[in-house]
N, C-alpha and C positions, 0 to 999 in steps of 0.2 A: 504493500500500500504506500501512494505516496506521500512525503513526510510534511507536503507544502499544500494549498490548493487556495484560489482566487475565490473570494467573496465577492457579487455581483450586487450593487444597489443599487435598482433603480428608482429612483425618487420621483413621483409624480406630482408635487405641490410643493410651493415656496417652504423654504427650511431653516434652520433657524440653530446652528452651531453655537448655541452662545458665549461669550465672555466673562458677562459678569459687570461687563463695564459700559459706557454711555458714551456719545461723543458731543457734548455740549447741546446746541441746538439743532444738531444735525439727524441726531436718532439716539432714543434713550438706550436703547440697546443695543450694542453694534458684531456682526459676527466673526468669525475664530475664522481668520485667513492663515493659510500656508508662505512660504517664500514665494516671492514676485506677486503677490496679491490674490493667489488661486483657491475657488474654496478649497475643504478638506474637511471630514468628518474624524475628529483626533482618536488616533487609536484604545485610548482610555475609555474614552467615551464608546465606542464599539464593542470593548471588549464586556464593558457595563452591559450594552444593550445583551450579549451574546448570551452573558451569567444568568440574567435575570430569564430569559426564554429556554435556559438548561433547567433551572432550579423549576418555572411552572411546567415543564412537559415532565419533568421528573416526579411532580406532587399530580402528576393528572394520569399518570400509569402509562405515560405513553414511551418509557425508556425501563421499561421491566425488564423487558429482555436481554440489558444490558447489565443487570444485577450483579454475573459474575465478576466484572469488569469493574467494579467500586463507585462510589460516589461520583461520579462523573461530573459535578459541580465541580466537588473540592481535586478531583485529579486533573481537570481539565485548566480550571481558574485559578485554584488553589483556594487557602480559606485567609482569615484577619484575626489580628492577635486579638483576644478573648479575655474578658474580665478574672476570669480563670486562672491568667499567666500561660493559656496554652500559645507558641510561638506559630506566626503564619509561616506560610511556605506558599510557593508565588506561583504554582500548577505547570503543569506541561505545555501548555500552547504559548505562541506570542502572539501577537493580533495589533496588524501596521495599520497606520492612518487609512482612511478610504479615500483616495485621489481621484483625479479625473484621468483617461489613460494616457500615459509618456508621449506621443505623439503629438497630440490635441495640446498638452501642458505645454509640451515644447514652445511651441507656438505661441499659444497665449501669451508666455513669459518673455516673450521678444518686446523689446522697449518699444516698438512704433504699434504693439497690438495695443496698448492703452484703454482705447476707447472699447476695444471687446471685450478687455477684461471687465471694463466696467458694466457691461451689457448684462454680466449675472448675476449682480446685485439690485437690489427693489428697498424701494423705503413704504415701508404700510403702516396703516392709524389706525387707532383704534379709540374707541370713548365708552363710556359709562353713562346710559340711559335712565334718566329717572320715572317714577311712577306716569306722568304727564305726558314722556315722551320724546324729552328736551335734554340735553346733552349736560351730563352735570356738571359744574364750575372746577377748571384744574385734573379733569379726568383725561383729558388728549392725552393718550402715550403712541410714538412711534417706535418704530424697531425694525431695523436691519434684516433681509431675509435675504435668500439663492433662490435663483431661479430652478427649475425642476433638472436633475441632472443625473447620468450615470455614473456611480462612482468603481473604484475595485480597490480590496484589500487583501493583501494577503494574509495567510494564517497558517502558521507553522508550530509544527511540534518540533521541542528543544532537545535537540539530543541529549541532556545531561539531566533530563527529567521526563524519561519515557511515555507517553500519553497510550491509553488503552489501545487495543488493536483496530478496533472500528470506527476512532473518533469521529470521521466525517461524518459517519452513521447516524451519529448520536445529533451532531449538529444539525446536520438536512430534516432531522424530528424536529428541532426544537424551530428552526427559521420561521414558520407559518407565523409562531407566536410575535414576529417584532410585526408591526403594520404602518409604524413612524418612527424617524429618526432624529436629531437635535431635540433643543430644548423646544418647551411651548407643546409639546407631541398633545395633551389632554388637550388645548386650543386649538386642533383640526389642522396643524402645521407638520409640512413631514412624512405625509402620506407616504410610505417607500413598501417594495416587494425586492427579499433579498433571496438571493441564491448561491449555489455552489459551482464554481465549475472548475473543470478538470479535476473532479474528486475520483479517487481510485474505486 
């Protein structure tokens, strides 16, 4: 089986990587660029999405048959130090940023593409309606989105921390469960359908 295989996101609605952080009065919330200004979904943030759709397909019976093969949460993600004093261990997979593909980035990140890179970013408002109807006072927030986009990531088992024999296996169960990506996901931002390919 192979040790490596490309995660496939395709993202159907503006998205929203976020920061944390605002840019004045340009947008309250602005989103998580890569080098030369290109989006990117951070691999942290992915590897979150990947844990969390392991942990619900495994509380829903749908990774029994991988029983023999252990916790496949904690072998795959590994676990977090614990009130306990039990020490974490960091799991068998890695999981890189989700990009746009090397060819296409190439490009974009040519100094005179400017104006296209700018073409995949959106500023959108939002307000708070009161009972009457009418927009209530100091409720206007804006915020940074990407326009809808294919991303890929890879996802590798570390050789120095062997991952089950089926791992793809186990993920291609669990993928149905992500259905958005970035922050804002409960705000109807993010829409995405991920997949595997060239999984052994």
């Amino acid at each position: 089986m192979s040790a490596a295989v490309t995660l496939k996101l395709d993202i159907h609605d503006y998205w929203h990587p976020g920061t944390g952080r605002g840019r004045g009065a340009g947008a309250d919330a602005i989103v998580h660029r890569a080098s030369h200004g290109l989006p990117e979904l951070p691999g942290r943030s992915l590897r979150g999405l990947l844990r969390e759709a392991l942990r619900e397909a495994a509380q829903y019976g749908w990774l029994d048959e991988f029983d023999a093969e252990g916790d496949p949460v904690e072998t795959l993600f590994g676990t977090r130090d614990t009130q306990a004093g039990q020490r974490s261990h960091p799991g068998s997979l890695r999981v890189d940023s989700a990009r746009l593909p090397d060819e296409l980035a190439c490009w974009l990140a040519l100094p005179e593409q400017i104006a296209q890179r700018n073409l995949l970013y959106r500023t959108v408002y939002s307000t708070a309606i009161d009972a009457h109807g009418s927009a209530r006072d100091g409720s206007l927030r804006s915020q940074e989105v990407i326009v809808p986009l294919t991303l890929y990531a890879r996802i590798e088992a570390l050789p120095d921390a062997p991952a089950p024999e089926r791992w793809q296996a186990m993920l291609e169960r669990a993928l149905p469960l992500i259905n958005a990506v970035g922050s804002k996901r409960r705000r109807g931002l993010g829409r995405a359908t991920l997949t595997l390919e060239n999984a052994a």
